[in-house]
Backbone as a ProteinNet text record, in pm:
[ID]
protein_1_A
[PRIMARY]
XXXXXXXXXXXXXXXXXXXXXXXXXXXXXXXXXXXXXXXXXXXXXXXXXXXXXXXXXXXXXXXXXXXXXXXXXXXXXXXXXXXXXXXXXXXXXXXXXXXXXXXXXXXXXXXXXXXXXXXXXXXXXXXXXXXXXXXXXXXXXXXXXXXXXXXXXXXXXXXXXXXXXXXXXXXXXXXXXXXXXXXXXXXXXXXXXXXXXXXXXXXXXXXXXXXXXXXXXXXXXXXXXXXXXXXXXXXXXXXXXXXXXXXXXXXXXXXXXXXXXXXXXXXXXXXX
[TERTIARY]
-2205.3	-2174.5	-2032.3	-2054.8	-1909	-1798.3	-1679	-1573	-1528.2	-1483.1	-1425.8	-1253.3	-1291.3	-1136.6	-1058.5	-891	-813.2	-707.8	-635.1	-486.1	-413.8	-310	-150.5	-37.8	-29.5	73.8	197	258.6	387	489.2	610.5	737.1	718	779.9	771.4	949.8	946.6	1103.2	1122	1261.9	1302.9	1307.4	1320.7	1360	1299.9	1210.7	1155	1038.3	953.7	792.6	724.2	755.2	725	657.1	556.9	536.8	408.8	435.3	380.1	335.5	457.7	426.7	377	383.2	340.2	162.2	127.5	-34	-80.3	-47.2	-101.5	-173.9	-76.8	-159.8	-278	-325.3	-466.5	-551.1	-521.5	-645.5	-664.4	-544.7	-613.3	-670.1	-607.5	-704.6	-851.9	-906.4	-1025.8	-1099.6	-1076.7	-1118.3	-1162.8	-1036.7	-1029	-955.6	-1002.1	-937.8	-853.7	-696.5	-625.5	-493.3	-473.6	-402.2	-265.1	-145.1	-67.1	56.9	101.8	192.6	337.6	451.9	545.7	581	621.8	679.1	828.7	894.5	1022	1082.4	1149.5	1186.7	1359.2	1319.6	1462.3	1463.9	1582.9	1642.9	1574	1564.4	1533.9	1509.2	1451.8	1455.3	1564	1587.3	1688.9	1799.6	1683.7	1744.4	1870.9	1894.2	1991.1	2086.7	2127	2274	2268.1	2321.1	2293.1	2176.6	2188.3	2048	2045.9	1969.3	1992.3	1796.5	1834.8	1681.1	1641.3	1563.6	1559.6	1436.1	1455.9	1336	1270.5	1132.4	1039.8	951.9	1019.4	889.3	877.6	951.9	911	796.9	863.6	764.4	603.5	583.7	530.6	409.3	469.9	434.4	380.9	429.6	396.2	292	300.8	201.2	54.5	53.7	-48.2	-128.7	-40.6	-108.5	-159.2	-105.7	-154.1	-317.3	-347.1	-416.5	-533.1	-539.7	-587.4	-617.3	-540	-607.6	-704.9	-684.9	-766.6	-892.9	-914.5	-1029.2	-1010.2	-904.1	-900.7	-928.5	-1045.7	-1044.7	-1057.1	-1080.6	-1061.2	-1172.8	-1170.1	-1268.6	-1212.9	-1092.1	-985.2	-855.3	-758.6	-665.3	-555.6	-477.8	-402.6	-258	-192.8	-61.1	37.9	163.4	257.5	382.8	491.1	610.8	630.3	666.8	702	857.7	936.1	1031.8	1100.4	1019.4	1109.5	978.1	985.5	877.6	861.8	930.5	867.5	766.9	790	659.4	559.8	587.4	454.9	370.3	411.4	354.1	257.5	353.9	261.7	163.8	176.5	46.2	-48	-1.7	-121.3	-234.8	-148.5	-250.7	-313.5	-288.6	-353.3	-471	-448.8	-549.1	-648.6	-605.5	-674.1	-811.1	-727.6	-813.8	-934.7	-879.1	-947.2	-1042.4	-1083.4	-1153.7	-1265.4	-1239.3	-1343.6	-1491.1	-1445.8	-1498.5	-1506.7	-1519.4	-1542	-1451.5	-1335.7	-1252.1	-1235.1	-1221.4	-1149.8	-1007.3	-944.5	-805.4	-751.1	-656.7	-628.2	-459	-417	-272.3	-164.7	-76.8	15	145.3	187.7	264.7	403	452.6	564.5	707.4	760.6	836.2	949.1	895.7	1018.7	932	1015.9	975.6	1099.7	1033.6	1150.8	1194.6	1054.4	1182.2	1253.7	1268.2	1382	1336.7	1375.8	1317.6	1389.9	1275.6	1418.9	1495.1	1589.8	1694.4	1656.9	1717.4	1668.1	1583	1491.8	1332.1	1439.1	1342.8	1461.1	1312.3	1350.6	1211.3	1154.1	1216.5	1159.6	1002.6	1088.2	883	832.5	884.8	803.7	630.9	708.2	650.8	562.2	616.1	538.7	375.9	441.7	367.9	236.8	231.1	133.4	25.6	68.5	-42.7	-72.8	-32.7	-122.1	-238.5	-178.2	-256.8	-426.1	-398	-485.9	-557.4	-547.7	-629	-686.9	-635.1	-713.4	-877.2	-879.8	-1003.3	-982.9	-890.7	-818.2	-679	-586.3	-431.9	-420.3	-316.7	-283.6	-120.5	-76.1	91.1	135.3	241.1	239.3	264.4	319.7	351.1	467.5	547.9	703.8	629.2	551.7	546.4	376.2	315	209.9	282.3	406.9	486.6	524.4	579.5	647.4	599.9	470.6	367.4	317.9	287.4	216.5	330.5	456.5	567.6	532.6	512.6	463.8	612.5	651.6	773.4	783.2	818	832.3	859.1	759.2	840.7	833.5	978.3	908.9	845	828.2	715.6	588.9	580.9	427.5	378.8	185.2	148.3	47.1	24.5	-151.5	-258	-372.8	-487.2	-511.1	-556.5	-554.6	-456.5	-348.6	-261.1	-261.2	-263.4	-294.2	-436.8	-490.4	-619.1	-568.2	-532.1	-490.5	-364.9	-297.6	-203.7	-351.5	-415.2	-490.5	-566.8	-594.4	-699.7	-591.8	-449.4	-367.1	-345.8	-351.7	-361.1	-476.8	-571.2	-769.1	-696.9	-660.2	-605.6	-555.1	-501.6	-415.5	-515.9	-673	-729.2	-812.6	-730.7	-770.5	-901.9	-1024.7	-1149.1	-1117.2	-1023.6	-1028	-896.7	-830.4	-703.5	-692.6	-590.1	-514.7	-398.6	-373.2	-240.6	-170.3	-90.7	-24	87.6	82.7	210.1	275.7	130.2	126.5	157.6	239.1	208.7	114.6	5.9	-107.4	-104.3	-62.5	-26.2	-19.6	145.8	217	142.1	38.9	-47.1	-1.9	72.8	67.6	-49.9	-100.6	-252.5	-245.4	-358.9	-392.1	-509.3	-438.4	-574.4	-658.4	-751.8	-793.1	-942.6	-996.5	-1086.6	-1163.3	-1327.9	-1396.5	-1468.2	-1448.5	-1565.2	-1697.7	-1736.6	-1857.8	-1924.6	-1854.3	-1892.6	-1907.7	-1778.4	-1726.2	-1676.1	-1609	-1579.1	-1425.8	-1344.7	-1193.3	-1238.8	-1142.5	-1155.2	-997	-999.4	-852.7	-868	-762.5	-788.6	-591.8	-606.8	-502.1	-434.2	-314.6	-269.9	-150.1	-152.8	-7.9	103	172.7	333.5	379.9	443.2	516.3	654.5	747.6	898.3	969.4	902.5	977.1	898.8	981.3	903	971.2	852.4	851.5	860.3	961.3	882.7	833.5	780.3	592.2	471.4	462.6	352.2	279.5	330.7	234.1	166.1	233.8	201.3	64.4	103.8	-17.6	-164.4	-88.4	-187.3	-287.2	-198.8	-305.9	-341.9	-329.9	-410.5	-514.3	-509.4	-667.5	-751.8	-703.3	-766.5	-849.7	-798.7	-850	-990.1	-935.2	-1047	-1144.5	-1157.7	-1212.4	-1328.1	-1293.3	-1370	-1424.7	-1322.1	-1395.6	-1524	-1539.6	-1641.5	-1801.8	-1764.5	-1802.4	-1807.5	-1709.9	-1746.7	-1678.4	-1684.7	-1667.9	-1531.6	-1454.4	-1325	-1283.6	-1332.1	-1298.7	-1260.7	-1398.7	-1387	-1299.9	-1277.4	-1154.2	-1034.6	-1010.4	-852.7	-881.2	-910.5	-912.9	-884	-959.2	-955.9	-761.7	-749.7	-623	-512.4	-524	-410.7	-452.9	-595.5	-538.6	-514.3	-528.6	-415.4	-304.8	-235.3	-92.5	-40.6	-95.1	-88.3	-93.6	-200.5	-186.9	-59.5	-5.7	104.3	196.4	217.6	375	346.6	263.9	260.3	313.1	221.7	250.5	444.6	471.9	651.5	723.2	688.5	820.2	901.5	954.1	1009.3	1128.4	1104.3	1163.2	1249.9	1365.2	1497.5	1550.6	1529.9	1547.5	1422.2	1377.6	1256.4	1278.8	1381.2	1335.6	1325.8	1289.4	1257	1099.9	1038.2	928.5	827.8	715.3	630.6	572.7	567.8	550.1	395.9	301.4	170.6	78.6	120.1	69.9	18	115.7	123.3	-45.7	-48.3	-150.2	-251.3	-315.8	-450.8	-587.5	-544.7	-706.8	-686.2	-645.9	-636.5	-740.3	-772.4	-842.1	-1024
-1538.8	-1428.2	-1443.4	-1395	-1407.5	-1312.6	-1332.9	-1253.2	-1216	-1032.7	-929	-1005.8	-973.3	-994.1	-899.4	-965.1	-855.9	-860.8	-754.8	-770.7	-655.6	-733	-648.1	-637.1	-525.7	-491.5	-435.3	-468.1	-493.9	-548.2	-552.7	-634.1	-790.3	-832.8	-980.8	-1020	-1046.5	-1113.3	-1251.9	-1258.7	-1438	-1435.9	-1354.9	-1379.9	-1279.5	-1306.2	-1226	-1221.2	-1178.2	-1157.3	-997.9	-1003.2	-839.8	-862.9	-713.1	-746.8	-838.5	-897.4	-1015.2	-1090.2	-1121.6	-1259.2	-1310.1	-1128.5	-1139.4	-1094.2	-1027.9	-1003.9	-1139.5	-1201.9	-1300.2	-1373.8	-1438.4	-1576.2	-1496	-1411.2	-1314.9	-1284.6	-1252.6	-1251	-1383.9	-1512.4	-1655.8	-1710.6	-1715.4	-1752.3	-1682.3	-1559	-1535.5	-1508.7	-1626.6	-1660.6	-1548.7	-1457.7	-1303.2	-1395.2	-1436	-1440.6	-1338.7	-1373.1	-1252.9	-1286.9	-1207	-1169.1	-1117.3	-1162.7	-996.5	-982.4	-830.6	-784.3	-805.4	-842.3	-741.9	-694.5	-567.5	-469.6	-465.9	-549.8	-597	-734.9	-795.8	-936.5	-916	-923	-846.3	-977.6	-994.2	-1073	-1105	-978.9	-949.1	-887.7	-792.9	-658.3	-583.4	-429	-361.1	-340.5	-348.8	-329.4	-381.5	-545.1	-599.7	-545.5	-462.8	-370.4	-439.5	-567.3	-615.6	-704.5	-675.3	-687.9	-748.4	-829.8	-795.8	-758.8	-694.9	-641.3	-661.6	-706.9	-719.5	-639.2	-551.2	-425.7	-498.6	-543.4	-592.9	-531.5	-383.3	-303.6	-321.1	-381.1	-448	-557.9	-685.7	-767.2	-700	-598.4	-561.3	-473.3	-397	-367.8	-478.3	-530.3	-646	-775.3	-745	-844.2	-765.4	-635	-520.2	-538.1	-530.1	-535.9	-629.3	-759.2	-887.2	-904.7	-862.2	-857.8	-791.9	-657	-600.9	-613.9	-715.2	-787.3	-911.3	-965.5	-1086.2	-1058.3	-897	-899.1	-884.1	-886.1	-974.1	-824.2	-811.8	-687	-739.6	-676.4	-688	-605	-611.1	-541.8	-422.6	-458.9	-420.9	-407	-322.4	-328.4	-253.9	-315.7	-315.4	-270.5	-151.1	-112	-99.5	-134.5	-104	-92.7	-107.8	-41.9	-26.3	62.7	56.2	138.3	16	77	194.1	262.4	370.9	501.2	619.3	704.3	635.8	570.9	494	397.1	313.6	230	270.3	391.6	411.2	516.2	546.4	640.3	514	424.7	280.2	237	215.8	157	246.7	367.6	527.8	495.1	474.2	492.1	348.1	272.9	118.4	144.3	197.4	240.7	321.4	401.9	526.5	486.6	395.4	300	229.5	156.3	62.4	120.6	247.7	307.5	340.6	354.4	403.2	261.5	145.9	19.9	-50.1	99.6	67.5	1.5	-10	-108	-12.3	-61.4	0.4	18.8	148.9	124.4	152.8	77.8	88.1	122.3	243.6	257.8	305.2	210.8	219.5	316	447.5	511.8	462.7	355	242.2	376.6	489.4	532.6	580.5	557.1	620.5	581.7	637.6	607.2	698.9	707	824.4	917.1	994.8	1149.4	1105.3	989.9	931.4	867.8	879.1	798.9	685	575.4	416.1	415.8	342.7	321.9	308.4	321.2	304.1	416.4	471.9	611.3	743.9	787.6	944.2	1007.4	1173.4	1225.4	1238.8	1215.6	1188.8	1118.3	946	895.4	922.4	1024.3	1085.5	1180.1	1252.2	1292.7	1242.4	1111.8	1004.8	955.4	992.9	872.3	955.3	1124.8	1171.5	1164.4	1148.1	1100.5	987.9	870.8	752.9	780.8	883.5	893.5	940.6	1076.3	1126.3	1008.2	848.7	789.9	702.4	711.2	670.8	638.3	513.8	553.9	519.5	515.2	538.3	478.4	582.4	595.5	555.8	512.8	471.6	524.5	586.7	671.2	640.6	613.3	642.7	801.5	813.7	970.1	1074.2	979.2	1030.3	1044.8	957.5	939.4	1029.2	1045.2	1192.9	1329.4	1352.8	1472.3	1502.7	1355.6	1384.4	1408.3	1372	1362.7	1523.1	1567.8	1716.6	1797.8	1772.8	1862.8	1956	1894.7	1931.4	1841.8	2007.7	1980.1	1834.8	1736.8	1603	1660.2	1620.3	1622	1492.8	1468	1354.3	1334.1	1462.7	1478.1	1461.9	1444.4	1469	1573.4	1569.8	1738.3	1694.6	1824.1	1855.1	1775.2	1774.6	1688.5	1805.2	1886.7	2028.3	2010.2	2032.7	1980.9	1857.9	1752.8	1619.3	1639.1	1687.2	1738.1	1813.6	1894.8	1968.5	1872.2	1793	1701.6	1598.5	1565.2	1507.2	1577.4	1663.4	1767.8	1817	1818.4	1802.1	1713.4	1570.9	1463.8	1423	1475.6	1471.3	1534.4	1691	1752.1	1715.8	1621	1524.5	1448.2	1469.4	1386.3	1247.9	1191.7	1062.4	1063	973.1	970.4	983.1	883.4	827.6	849.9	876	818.9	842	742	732.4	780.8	806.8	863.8	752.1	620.4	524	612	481.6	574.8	688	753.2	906.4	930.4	1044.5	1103.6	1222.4	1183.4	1296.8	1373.9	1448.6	1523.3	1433.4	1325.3	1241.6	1157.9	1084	960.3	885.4	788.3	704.4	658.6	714	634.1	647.8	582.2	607.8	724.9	803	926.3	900.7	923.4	885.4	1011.7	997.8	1084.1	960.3	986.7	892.7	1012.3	947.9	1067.2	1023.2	878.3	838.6	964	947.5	1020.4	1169.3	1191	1333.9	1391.5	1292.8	1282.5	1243.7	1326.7	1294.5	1216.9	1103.3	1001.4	1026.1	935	943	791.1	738.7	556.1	535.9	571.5	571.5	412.4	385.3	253.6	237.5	152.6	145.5	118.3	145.4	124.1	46.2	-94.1	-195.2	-173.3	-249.2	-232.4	-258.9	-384.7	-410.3	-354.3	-316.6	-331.8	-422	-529.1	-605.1	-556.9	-580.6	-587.2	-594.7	-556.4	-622	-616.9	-549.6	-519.1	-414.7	-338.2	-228.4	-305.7	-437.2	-460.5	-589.4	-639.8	-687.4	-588.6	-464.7	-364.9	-364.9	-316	-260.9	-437.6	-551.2	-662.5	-674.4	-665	-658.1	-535.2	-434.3	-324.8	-340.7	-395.7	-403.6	-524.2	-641.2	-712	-688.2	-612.6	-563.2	-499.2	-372.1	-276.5	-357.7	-442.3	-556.6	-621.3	-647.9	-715.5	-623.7	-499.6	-375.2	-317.3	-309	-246.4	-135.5	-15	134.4	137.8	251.8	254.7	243.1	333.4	334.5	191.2	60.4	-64.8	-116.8	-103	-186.7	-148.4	-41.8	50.1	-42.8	-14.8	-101.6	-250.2	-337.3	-435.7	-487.1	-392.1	-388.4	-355.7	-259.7	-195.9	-346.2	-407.7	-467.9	-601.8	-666.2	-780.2	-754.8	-638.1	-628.8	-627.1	-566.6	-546.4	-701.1	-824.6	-980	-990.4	-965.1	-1093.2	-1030.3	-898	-813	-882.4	-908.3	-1009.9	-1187.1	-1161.9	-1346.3	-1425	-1256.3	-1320.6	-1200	-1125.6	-1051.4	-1178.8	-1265.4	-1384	-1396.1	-1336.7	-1376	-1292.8	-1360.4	-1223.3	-1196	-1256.7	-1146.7	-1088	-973.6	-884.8	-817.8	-837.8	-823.7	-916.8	-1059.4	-1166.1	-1135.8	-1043.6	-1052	-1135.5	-1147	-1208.4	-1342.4	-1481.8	-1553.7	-1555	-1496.1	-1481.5	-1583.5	-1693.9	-1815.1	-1896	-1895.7	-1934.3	-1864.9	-1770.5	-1682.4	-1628.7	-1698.7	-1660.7	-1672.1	-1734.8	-1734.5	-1635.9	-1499.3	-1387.3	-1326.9	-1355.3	-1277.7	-1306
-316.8	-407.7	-461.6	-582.7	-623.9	-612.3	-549.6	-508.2	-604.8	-600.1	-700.7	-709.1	-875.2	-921.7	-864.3	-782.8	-789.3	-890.6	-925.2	-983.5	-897.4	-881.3	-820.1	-879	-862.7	-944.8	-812.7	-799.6	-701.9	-715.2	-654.3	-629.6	-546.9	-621.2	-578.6	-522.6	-388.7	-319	-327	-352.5	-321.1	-189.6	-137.4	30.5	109	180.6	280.8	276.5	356.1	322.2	312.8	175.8	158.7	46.7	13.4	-163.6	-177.6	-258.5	-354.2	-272.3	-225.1	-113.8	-0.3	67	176.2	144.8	23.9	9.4	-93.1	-122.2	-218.2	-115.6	-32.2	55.6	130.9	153	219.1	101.8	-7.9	-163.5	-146.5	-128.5	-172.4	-65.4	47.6	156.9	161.5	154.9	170.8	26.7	-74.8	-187.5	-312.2	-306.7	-418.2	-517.4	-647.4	-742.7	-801.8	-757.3	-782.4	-939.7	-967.7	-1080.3	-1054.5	-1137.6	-1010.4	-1148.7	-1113.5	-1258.8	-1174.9	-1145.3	-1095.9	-1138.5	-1057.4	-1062.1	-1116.9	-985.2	-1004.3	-926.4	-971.7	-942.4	-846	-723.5	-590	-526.4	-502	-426.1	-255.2	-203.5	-94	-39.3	52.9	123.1	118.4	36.8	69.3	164.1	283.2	424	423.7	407.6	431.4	379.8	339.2	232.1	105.6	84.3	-55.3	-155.4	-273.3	-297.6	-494.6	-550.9	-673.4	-731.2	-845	-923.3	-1033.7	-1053.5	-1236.2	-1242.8	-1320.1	-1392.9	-1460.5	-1460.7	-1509.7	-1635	-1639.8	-1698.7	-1864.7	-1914	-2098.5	-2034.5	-1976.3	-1929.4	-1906.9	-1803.8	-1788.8	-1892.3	-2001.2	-2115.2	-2179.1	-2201.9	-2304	-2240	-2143	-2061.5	-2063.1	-2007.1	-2037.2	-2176.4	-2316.1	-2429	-2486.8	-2384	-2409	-2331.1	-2265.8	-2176	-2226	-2253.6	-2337.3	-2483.4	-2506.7	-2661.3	-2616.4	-2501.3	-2476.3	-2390.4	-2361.4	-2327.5	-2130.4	-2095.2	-1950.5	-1868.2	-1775.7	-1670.2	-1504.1	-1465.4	-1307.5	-1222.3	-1100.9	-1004.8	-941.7	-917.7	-835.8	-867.5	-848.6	-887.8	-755.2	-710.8	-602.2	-613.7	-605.2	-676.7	-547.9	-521.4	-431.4	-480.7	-442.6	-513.5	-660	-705.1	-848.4	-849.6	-1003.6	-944.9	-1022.4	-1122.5	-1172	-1210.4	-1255.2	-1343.2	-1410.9	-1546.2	-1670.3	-1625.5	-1494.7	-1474	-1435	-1379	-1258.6	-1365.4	-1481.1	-1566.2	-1695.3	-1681.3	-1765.9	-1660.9	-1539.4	-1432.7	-1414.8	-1430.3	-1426.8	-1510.5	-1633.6	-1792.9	-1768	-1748.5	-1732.1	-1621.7	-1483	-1415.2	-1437.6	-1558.3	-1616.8	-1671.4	-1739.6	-1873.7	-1801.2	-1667.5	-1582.8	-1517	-1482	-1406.5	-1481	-1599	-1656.8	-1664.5	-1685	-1646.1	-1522.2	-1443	-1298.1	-1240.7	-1255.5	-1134.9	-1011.2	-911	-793.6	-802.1	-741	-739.6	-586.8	-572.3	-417.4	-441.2	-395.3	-400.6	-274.3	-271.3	-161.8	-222.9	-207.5	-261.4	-210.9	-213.5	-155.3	-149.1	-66.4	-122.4	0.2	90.2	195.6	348.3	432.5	608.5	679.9	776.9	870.5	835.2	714.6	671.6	561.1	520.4	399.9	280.2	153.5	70.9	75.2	43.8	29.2	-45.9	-29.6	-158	-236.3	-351.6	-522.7	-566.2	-444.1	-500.6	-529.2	-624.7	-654.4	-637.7	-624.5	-670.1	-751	-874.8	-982.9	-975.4	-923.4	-846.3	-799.7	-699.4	-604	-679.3	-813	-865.6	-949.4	-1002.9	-1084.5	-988.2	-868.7	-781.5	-729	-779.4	-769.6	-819.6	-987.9	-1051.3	-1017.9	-949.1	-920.7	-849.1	-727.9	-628.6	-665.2	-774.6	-853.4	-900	-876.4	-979	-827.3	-764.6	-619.5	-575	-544.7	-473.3	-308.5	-278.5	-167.8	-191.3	-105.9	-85.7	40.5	76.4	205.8	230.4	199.2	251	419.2	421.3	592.8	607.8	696	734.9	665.2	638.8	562.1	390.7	377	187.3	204.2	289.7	232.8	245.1	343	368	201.9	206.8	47.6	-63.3	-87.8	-183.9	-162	-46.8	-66.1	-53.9	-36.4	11.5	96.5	195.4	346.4	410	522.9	578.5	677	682.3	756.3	967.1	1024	1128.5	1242.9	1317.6	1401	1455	1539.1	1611.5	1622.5	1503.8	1407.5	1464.5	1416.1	1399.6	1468.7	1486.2	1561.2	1458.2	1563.8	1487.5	1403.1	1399.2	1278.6	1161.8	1199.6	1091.2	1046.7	1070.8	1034.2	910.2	960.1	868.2	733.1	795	691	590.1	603.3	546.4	467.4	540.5	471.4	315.8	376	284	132.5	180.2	68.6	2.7	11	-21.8	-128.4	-84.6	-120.4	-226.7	-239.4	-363.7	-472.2	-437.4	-546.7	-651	-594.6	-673.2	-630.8	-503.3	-495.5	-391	-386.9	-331.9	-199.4	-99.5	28.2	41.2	190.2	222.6	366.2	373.2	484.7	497.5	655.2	704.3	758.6	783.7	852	940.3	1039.8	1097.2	1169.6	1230.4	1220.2	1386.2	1387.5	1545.2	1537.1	1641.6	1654.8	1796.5	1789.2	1949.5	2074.9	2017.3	2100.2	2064.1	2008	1976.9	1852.9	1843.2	1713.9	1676.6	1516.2	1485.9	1354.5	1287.7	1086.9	1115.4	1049.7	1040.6	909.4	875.3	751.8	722.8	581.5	530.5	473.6	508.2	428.1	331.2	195.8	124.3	134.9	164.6	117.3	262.6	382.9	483.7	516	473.9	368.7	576.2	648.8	753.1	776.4	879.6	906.6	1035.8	1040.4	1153.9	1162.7	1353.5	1391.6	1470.4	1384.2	1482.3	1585.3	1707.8	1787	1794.3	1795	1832.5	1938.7	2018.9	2111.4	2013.6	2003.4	1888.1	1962.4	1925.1	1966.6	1956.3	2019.2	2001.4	1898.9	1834.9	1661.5	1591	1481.7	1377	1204.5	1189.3	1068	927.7	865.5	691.9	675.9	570.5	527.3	592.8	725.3	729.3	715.2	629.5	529.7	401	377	257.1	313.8	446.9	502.2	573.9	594.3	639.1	505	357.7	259.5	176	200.5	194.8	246.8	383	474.6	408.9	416.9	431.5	302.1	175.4	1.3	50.4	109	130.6	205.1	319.5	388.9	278.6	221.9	194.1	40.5	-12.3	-161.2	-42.3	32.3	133.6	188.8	135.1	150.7	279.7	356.5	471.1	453.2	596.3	568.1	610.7	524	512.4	704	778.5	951.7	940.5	968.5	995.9	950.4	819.1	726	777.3	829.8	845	1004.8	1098.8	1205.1	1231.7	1135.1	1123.4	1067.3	977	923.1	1006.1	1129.6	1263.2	1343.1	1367.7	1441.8	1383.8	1310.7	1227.9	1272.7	1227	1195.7	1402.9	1441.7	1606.1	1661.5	1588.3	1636.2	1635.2	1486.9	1403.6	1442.9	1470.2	1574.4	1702.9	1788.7	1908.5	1887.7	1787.9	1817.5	1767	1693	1619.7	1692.2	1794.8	1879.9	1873.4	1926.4	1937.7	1841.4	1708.5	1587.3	1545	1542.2	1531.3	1422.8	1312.5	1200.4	1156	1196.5	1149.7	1005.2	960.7	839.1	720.8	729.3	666.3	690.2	739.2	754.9	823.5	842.7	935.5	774.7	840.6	757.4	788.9	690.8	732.3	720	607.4	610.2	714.7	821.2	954	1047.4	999.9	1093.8	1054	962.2	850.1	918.8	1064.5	1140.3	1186.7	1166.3	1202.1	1099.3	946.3	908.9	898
[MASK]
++++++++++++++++++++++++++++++++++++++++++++++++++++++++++++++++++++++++++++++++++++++++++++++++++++++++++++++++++++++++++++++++++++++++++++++++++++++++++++++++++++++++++++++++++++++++++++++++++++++++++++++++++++++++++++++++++++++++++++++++++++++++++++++++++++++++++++++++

């Protein structure tokens, strides 16, 4: 059978394995003819304090209308950081367009962790980044970026399985078919809470939390998880399959001391 086109639209790094780089080699290894827009062209992971960016979004425009004059569509369409409102309001209308010709859209609302937005996010995207969600056929947020998205108060603690629900059920509001919670504390339990609509069912998938934590593996979490469910299996299986990847490749590189160069995933593809 022939494998669904993807396109991604994301940030691409010279240095590190985040982004682009770290989901490309998993579309090409398990034979997704993929496509990809960036977002923006960064030096490296923020983290490190210094950094350089080049705003992609004319490129981006102009690559769009090119595209659209030649006819070119997709199956799938895979979105993660974007870096301003003006883009994420051009990738909206492009998804808009795309849905109507059936593509899938899979969106990672790339925008904060710990209560914080990342550097560079204002709320401005925050707000931009709702309407993506609205174009969803599943979202994947961790815990800090659905707080932020429903403006639901952040806590460390995290919330009751009730409330977790209810965070979810605000999320659903936004519009989008499916989503996930990453990241989450569920009365003291780290897990992905998630909503299937096909099921019209809240699931809760628990995980042990390891001592590091890597770059990029949200951006390897929502790689598996797109192929998974392009493969057709049910969002639960795919979200599982996806915690435990990322749970291998945090085992097999504890070892590796700059964690934020990311996990070189190339290395570890008989994982998928």
């Amino acid at each position: 059978m022939e494998k669904k086109k993807i396109l991604l639209i994301c940030d691409m790094a010279g240095h590190s394995k985040v982004g682009m780089s770290a989901m490309l080699p998993i579309f090409s290894y398990l034979g997704y003819p993929t496509f990809n827009l960036p977002t923006a062209l960064v030096s490296n992971t923020f983290n490190y304090g210094q950094f350089s960016l080049l705003d992609t979004t004319d490129y981006m425009r102009q690559t769009l209308d090119v595209w659209n004059s030649l006819g070119f569509t997709c199956d799938a369409i895979c979105t993660g950081y974007l870096y301003s409102e003006e883009q994420a309001q051009l990738v909206a209308d492009y998804c808009r367009t795309a849905t109507h010709q059936g593509t899938q859209i899979f969106v990672d609302p790339v925008m904060g962790d710990g209560g914080h937005l990342y550097n560079g996010i204002s709320t401005n995207q925050v707000a931009a980044m709702r309407h993506m969600i609205g174009l969803a056929d599943i979202c994947y947020p961790n815990f800090t970026e659905a707080c932020m998205l429903t403006e639901t108060p952040y806590s460390a603690e995290g919330y009751s399985w009730n409330d977790t629900k209810e965070l979810l059920t605000r999320l659903l509001a936004l519009d989008c078919q499916s989503a996930l919670i990453t990241s989450c504390k569920v009365e003291g339990q780290t897990a992905v809470a998630g909503y299937n609509q096909n099921s019209k069912e809240f699931f809760l998938l628990p995980y042990d939390e390891l001592p590091d934590q890597f770059h990029g593996t949200g951006d390897i979490f929502a790689a598996v998880l797109t192929t998974q469910m392009l493969a057709g299996q049910a969002l639960e299986a795919a979200t599982q399959k996806a915690m435990d990847t990322i749970s291998e490749l945090i085992r097999r590189n504890l070892h590796q001391k700059d964690k934020l160069e990311g996990i070189a995933i190339e290395n570890h593809l008989d994982l998928l």
